[in-house]
C-alpha positions as a LaTeX table, in Angstrom:
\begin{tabular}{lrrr}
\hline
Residue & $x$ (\AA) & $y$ (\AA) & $z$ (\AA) \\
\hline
Unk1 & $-108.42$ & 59.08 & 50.34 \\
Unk2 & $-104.69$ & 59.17 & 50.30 \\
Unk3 & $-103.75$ & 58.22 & 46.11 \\
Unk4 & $-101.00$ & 56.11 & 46.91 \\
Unk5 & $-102.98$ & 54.24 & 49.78 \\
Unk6 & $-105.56$ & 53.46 & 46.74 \\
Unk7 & $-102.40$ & 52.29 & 44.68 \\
Unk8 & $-100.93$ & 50.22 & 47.60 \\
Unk9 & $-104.32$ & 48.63 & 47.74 \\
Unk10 & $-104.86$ & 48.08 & 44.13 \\
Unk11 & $-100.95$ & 46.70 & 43.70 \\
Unk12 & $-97.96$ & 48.53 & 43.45 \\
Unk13 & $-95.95$ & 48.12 & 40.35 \\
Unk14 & $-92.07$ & 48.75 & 38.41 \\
Unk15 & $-92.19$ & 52.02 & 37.26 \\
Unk16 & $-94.82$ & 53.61 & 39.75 \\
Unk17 & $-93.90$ & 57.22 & 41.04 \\
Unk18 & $-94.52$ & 59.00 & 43.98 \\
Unk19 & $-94.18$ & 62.63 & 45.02 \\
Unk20 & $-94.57$ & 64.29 & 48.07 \\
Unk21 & $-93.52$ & 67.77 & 49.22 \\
Unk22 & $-93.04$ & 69.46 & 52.14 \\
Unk23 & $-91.01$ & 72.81 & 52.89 \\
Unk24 & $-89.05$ & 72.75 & 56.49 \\
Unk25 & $-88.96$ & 75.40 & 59.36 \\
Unk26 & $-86.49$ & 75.90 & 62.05 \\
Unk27 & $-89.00$ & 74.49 & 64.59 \\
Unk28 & $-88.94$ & 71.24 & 62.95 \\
Unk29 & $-85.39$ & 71.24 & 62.89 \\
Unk30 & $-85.36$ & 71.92 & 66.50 \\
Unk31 & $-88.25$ & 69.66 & 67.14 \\
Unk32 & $-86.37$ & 66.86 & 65.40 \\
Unk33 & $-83.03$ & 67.47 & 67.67 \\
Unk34 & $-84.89$ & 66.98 & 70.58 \\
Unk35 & $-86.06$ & 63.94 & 69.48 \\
Unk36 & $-83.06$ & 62.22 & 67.92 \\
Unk37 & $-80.81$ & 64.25 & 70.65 \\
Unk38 & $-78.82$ & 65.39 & 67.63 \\
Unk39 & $-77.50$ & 68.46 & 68.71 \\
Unk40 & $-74.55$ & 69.37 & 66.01 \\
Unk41 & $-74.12$ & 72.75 & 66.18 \\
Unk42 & $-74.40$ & 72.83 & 62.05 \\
Unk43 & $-78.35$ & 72.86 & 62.96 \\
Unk44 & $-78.34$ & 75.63 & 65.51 \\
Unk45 & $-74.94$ & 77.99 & 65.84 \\
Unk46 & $-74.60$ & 80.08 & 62.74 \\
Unk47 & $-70.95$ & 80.55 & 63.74 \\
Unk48 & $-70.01$ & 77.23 & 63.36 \\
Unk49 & $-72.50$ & 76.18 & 60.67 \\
Unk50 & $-69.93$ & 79.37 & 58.54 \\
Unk51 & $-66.60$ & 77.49 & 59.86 \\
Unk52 & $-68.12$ & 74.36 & 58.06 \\
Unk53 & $-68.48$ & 76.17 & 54.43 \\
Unk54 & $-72.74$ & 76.69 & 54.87 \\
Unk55 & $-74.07$ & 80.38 & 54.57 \\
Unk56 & $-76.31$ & 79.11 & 56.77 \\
Unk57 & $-78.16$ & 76.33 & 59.46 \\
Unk58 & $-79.07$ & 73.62 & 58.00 \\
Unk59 & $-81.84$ & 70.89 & 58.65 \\
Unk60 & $-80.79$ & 67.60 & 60.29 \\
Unk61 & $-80.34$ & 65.15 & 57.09 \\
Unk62 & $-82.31$ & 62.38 & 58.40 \\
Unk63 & $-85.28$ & 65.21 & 58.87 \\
Unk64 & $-85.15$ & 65.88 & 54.96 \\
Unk65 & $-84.69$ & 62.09 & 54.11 \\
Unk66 & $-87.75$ & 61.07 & 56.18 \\
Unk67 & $-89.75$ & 62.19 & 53.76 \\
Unk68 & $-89.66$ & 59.02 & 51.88 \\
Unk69 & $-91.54$ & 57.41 & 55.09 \\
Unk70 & $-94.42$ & 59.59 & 54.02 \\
Unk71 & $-94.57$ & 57.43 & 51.22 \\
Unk72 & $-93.60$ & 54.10 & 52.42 \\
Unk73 & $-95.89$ & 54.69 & 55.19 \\
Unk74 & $-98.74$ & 55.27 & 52.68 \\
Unk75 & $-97.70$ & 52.45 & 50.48 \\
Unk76 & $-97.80$ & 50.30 & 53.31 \\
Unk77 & $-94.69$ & 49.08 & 52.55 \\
Unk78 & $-92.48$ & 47.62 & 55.18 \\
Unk79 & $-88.77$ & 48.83 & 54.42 \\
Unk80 & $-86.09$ & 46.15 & 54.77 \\
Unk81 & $-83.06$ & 48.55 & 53.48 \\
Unk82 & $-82.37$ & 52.05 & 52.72 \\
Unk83 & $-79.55$ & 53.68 & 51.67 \\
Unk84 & $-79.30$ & 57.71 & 51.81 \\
Unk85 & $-76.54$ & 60.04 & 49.81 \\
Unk86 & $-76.63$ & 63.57 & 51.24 \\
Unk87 & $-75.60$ & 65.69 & 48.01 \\
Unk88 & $-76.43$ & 69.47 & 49.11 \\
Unk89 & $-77.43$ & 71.47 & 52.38 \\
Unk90 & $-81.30$ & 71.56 & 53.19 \\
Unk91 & $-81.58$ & 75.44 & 54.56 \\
Unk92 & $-84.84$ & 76.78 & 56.51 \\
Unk93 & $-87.50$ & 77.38 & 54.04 \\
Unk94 & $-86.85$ & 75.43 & 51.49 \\
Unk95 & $-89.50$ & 73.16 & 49.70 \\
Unk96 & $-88.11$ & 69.76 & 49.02 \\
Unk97 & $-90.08$ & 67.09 & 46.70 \\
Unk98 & $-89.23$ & 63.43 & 47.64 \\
Unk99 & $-90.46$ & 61.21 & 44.47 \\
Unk100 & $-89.70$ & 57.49 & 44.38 \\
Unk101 & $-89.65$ & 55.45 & 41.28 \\
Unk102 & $-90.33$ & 51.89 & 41.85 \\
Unk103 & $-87.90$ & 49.38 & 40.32 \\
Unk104 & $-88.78$ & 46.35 & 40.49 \\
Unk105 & $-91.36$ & 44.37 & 42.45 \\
Unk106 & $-91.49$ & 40.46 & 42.98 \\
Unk107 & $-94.59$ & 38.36 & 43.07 \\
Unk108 & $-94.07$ & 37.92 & 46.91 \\
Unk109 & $-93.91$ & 41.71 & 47.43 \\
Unk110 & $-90.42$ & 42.15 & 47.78 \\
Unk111 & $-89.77$ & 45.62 & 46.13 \\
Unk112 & $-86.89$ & 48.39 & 45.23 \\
Unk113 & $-87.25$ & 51.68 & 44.36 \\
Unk114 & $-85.08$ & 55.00 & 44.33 \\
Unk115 & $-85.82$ & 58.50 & 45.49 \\
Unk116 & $-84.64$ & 61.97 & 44.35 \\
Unk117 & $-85.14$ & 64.82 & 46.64 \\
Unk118 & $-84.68$ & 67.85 & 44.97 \\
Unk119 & $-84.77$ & 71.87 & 45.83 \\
Unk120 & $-87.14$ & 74.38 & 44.39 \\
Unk121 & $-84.19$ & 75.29 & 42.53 \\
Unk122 & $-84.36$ & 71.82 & 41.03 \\
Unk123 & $-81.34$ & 70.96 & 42.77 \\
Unk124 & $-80.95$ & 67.29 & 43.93 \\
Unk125 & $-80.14$ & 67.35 & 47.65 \\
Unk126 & $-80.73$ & 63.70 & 48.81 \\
Unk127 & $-80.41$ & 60.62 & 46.41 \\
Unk128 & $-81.85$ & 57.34 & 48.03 \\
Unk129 & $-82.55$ & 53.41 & 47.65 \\
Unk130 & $-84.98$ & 51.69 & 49.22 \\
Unk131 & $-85.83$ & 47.88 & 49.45 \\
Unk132 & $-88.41$ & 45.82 & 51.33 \\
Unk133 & $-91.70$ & 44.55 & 51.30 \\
Unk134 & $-95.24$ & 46.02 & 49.58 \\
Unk135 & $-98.60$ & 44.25 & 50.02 \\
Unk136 & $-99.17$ & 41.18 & 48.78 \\
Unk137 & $-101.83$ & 38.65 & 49.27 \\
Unk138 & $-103.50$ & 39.01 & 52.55 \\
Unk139 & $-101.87$ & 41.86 & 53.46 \\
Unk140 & $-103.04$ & 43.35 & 50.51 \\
Unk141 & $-106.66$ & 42.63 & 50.92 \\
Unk142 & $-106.79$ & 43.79 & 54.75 \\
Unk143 & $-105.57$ & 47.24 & 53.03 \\
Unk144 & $-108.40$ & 47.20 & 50.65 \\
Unk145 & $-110.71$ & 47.03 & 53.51 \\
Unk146 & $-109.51$ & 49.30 & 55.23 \\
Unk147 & $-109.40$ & 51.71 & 52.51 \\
Unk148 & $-113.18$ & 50.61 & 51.93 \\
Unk149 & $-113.84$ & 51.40 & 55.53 \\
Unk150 & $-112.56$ & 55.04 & 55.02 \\
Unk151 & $-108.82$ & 54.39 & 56.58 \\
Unk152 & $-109.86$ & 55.02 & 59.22 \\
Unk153 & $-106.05$ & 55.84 & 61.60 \\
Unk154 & $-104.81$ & 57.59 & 58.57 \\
Unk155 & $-104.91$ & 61.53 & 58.78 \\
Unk156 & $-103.62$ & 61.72 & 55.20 \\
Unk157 & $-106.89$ & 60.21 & 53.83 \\
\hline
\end{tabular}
């Protein structure tokens, strides 16, 4: 069972944390163009990534800052706002953690946290803010049963 499903179940809190990791390949990248039909040649033409001051491609920054749907997503927690600062290039190959602090969460749910993503350099790459909704109440206790059921249409379990 996926820890911060448990949490989410149990009740999220100010001053949880979060962490996931993940290390990106060019396929993703490409993957990911086709899907947003981002195309900028930054992502794919060496030549032209060089013009624009990178030694190399780079991911697509929305690819990196997804990561902090893996989390929401586990959390359950239905994002109202987010807010991303790119800070550094995200190359092929490198392993990016996401972790989100929790800042403050209301007795109707509504919450705010922050994210670093940094390098395995320790390098921050993304900064983010992110506001909305965790489960409260009713929502919360359909959660719990699902978690007691196994969670069952979650392949991070």
């Amino acid at each position: 069972m996926s820890r911060m499903r448990e949490k989410a179940a149990q009740g999220i809190e100010a001053g949880d944390v979060f962490a996931v990791t993940r290390t990106f390949s060019r396929e993703e990248t490409e993957a990911f163009g086709h899907l947003t039909k981002d195309y900028n040649p930054v992502h794919y033409d060496q030549e032209f990534a060089g013009v624009k001051g990178f030694p190399r491609l780079i991911l697509h920054g929305l690819l990196t800052a997804g990561m902090i749907c893996e989390v929401g997503g586990q959390l359950a927690w239905l994002a109202t706002g987010m807010d991303f600062r790119f800070r550094r290039p995200v190359f092929f190959g490198d392993t990016i953690t996401c972790t989100v602090t929790v800042i403050s969460v209301d007795p109707r749910g509504w919450a705010k946290a922050e994210a670093l993503y940094t390098n395995q350099h320790g390098e921050v790459v993304v900064s983010a803010k992110m506001e909305g909704q965790v489960p409260r109440g009713d929502s919360q206790e359909i959660l719990q049963q699902r978690v007691d059921e196994g969670d069952p249409y979650n392949p991070l379990r």
